[in-house]
C-alpha positions in Angstrom: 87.5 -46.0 -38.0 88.6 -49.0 -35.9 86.2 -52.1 -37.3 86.1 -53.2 -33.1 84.8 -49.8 -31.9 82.0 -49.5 -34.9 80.7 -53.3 -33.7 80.3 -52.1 -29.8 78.5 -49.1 -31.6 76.1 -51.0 -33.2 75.7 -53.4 -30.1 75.3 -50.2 -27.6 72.6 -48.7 -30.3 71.2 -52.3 -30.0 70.9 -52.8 -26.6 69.4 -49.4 -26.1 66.5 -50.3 -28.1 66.0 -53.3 -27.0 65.8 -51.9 -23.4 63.3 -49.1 -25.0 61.1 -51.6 -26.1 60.7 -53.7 -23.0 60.0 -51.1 -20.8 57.7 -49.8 -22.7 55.9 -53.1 -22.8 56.3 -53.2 -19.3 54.7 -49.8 -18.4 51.7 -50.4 -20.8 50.9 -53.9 -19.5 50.8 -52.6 -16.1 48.2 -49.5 -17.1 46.2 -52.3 -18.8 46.3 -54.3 -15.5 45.5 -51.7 -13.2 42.5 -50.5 -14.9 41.3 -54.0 -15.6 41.7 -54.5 -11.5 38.9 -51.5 -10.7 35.6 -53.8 -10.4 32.1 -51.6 -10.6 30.0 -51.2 -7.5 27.6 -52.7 -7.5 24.4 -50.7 -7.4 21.3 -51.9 -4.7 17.7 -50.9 -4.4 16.2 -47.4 -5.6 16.0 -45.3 -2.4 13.9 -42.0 -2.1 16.6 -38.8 -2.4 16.0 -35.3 -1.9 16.1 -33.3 -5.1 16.8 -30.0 -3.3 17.7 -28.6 0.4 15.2 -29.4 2.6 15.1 -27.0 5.3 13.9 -28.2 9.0 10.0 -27.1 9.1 9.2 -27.5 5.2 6.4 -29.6 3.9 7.1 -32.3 1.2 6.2 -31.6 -1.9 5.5 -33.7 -5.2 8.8 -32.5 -6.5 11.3 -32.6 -3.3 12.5 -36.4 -3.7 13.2 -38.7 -6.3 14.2 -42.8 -6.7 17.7 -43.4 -7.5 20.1 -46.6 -7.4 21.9 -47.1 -4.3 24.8 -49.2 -3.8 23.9 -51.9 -2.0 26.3 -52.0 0.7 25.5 -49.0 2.1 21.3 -48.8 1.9 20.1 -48.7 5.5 17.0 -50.6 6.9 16.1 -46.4 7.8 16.0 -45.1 4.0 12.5 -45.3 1.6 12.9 -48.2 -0.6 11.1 -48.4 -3.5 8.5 -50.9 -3.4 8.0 -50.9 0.6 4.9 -50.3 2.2 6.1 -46.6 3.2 7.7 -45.7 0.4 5.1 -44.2 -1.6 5.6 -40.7 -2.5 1.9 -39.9 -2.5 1.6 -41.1 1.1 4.8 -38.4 2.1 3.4 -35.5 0.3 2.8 -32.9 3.3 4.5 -34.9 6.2 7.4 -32.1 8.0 10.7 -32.2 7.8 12.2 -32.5 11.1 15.9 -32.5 10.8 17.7 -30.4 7.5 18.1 -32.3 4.4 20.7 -31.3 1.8 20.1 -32.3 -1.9 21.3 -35.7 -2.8 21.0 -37.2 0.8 18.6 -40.4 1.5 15.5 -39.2 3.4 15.3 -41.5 6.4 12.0 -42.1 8.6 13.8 -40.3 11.5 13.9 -37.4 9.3 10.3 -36.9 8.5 7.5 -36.4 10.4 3.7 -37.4 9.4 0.6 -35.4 10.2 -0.3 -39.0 12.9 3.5 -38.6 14.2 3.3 -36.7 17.8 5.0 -33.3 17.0 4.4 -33.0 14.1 2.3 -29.4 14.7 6.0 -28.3 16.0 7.7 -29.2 13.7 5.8 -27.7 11.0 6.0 -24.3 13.1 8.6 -22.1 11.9 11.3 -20.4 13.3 10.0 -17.9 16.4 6.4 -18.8 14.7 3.3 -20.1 17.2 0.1 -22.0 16.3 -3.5 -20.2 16.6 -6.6 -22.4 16.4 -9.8 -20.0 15.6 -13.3 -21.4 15.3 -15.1 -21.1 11.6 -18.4 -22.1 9.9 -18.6 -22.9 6.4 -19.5 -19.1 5.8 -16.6 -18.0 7.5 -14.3 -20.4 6.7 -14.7 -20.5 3.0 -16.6 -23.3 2.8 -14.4 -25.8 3.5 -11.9 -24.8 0.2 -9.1 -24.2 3.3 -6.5 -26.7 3.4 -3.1 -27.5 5.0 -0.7 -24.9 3.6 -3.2 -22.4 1.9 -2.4 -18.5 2.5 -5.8 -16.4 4.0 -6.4 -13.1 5.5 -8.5 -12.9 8.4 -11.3 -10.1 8.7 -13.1 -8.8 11.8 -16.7 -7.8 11.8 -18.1 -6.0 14.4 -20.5 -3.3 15.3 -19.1 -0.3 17.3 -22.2 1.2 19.4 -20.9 4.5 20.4 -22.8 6.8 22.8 -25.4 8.4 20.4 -28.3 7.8 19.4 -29.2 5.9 16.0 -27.9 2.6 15.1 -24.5 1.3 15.6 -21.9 1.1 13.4 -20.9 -1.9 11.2 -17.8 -2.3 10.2 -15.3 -5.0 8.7 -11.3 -4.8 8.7 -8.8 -6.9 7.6 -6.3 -7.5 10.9 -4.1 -9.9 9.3 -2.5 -10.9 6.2 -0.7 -14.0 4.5 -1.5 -16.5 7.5 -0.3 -20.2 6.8 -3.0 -22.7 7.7 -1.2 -25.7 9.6 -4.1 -27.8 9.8 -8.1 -27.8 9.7 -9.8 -30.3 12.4 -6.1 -31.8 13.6 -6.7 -32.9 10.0 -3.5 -32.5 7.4 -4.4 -34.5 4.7 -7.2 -34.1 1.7 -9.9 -36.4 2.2 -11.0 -38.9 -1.0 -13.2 -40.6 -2.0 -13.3 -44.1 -3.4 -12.8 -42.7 -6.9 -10.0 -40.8 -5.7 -11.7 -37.4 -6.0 -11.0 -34.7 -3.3 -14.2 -34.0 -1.2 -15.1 -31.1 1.0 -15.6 -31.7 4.3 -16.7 -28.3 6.4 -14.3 -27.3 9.1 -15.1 -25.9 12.4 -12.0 -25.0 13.6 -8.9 -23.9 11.7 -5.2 -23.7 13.1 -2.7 -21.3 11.7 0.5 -20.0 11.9 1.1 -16.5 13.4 4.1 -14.6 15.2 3.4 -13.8 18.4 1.8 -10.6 18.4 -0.5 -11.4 16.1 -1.4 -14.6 18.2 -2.5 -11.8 21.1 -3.8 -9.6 18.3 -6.1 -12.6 16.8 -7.2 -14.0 20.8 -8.5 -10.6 21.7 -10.3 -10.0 18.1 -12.1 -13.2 19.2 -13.5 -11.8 21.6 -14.6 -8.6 19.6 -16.6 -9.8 16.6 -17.0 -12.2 14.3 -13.9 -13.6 12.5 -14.1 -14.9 9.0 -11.5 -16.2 6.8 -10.5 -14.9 3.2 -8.5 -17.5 0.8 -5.6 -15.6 -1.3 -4.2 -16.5 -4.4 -0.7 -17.7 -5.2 0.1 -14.8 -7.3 -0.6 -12.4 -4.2 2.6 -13.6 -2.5 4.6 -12.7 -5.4 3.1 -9.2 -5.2 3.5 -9.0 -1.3 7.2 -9.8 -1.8 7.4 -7.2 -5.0 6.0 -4.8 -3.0 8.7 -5.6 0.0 11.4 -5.2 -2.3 10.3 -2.1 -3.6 9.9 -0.5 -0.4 13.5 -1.2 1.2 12.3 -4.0 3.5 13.7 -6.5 1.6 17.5 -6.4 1.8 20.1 -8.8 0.3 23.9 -8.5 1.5 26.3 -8.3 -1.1 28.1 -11.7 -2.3 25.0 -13.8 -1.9 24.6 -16.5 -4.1 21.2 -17.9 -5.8 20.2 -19.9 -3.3 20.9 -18.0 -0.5 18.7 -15.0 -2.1 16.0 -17.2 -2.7 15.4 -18.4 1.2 15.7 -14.8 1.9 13.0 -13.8 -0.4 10.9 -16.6 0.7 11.3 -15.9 4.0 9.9 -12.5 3.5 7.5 -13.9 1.5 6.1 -16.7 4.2 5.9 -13.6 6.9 2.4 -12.6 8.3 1.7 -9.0 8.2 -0.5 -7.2 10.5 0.1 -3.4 8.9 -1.4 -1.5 6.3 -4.8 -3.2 6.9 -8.1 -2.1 5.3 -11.3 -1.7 6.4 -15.0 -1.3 5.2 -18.0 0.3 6.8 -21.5 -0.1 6.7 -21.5 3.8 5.1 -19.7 2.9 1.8 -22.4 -0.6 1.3 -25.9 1.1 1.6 -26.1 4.7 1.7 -29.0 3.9 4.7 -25.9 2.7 7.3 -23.3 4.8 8.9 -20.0 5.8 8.1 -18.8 7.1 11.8 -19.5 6.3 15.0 -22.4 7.8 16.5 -21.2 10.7 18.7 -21.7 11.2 22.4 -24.3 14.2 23.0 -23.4 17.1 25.5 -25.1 15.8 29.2 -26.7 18.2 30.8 -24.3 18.3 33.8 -22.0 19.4 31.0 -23.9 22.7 29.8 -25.5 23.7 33.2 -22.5 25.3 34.8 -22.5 27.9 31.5 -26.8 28.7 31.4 -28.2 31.5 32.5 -25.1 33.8 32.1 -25.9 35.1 28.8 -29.7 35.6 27.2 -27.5 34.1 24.0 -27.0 30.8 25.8 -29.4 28.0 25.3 -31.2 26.4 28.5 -30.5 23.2 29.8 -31.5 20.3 27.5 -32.4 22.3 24.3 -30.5 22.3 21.4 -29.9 25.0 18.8 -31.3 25.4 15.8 -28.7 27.1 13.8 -25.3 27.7 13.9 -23.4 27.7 17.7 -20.4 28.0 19.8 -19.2 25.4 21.5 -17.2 26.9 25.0 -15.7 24.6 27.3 -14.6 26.1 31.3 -12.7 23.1 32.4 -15.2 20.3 32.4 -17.8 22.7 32.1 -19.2 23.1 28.2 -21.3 26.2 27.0 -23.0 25.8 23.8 -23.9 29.5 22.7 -25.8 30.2 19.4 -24.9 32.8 16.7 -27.3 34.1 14.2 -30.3 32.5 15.4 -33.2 33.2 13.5 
């Protein structure tokens, strides 16, 4: 081999690694540089931010906002900051959310609404929903144990007089189910006292939360009897919404996610029920008071137009002493004995 062509070999072999080298110093000193060039942001004050969906009408709870860093350019004068004078989370616990809330957004003052904000009954109203306000004692209203966003049934007792003689009956029914109390005295919050405590204070007027129909249902049962409240447990809504479920009423389309099942079950769940009600009388308390109500005797308008037809038929006014016949001519009624003794 030619000794000329072997030494532009080697220089060509040279020069290509050379050039190798440098750009690959080249490339790799401008990574470094670029990731060197990306300053952190900072981070500001810790501003209150919701921990899950908060749907427009939902009370805040212990556990539906947290503090978290906040870069600093972007807090608004509108957000919670930690430290203010309205930030405190025990203050917020049961003020409304007024506009929808998804999880990881800054709640704003705009946003919620306090039990001393005008509106705020409204905006704690659900969807289609309406407000009731019924008058209670501490008898009927539980003695006071009734607060803001407590479940209760609501009974009726009243006496039904009939148009017999002997006493009236007495009975008690329950005309409504799983009502949400809004607020007790245009009072939302618990009242303490100066060692923090929780103390009763006795209601005399509760407001709660009703669809419409029951609204008329519960204005007219005002006017009927006496109407008492009955507190439910919390366990009794997960047995109201078992029972829905088991009974078709509860339906969930296909391709729904977790959450989306969830505000469908609690939507069923938060639903006041007027059906399958119960009812007590004064027969199955004391064996002394009446299960029916007392019947209407026959007049004697009633059983004239049949006496005097038959030596069998009883006179006016009398009453037989075993068993009878009953015969009815229009609106005339014949009461005829058989077997008399």
């Amino acid at each position: 081999m030619d000794v000329k062509k072997v030494a532009l070999l080697i220089g060509a072999l040279l020069i290509a690694v050379i050039t190798a080298v440098m750009a690959k110093n080249i490339f790799t000193g401008a990574g470094a540089q670029t990731a060197a060039a990306a300053p952190a942001v900072p981070l500001g004050p810790k501003v209150l931010v919701a921990r899950k969906p908060l749907t427009v009408g939902s009370m805040i709870e212990p556990d539906s906002f947290s503090y978290q860093p906040w870069p600093k350019e972007l807090v608004q004068g509108a957000y919670y900051s930690q430290g203010s004078a309205d930030g405190d989370p025990q203050k917020m616990v049961g003020m409304v959310v007024r506009n929808a809330v998804t999880a990881g957004e800054p709640l704003t003052r705009g946003t919620l609404v306090g039990p001393q904000d005008r509106g705020f009954l409204a905006a704690a109203l659900g969807p289609g929903m309406r407000a009731v306000t019924v008058p209670v004692t501490q008898t009927t209203g539980v003695a006071g144990f009734v607060f803001a966003g407590d479940r209760v049934d609501m009974v009726l007792t009243q006496q039904v007089e009939g148009g017999g003689d002997g006493p009236a009956l007495k009975v008690s029914e329950t005309i409504v189910r799983n009502l949400r109390v809004l607020a007790t005295d245009q009072a939302m919050d618990q009242v303490k006292d100066k060692d923090g405590k929780i103390t009763v204070k006795p209601s005399t007027t509760v407001t709660l939360e009703a669809t419409p129909r029951i609204a008329e249902k519960i204005a007219v049962a005002q006017s009927m009897g006496q109407l008492s409240l009955s507190l439910r447990s919390i366990a009794d809504t997960t047995a109201e919404l078992e029972r829905a479920v088991a009974t078709g009423q509860v339906k969930i389309p296909a391709g729904t996610n977790p959450a989306q099942e969830r505000q469908i079950l609690l939507a069923v769940a938060n639903q006041p029920l007027d059906s399958n009600t119960t009812f007590t009388t004064g027969g199955d308390v004391s064996r002394f008071q009446r299960r029916t109500v007392p019947s209407r005797p026959v007049s004697e308008s009633q059983s004239a137009g049949g006496y005097g037809r038959s030596p069998m038929m009883i006179g006016a006014g009398a009453v037989p002493a075993g068993p009878s016949v009953r015969i009815s001519r229009g609106n005339s009624v014949t009461i005829v004995p058989v077997g008399a003794r």
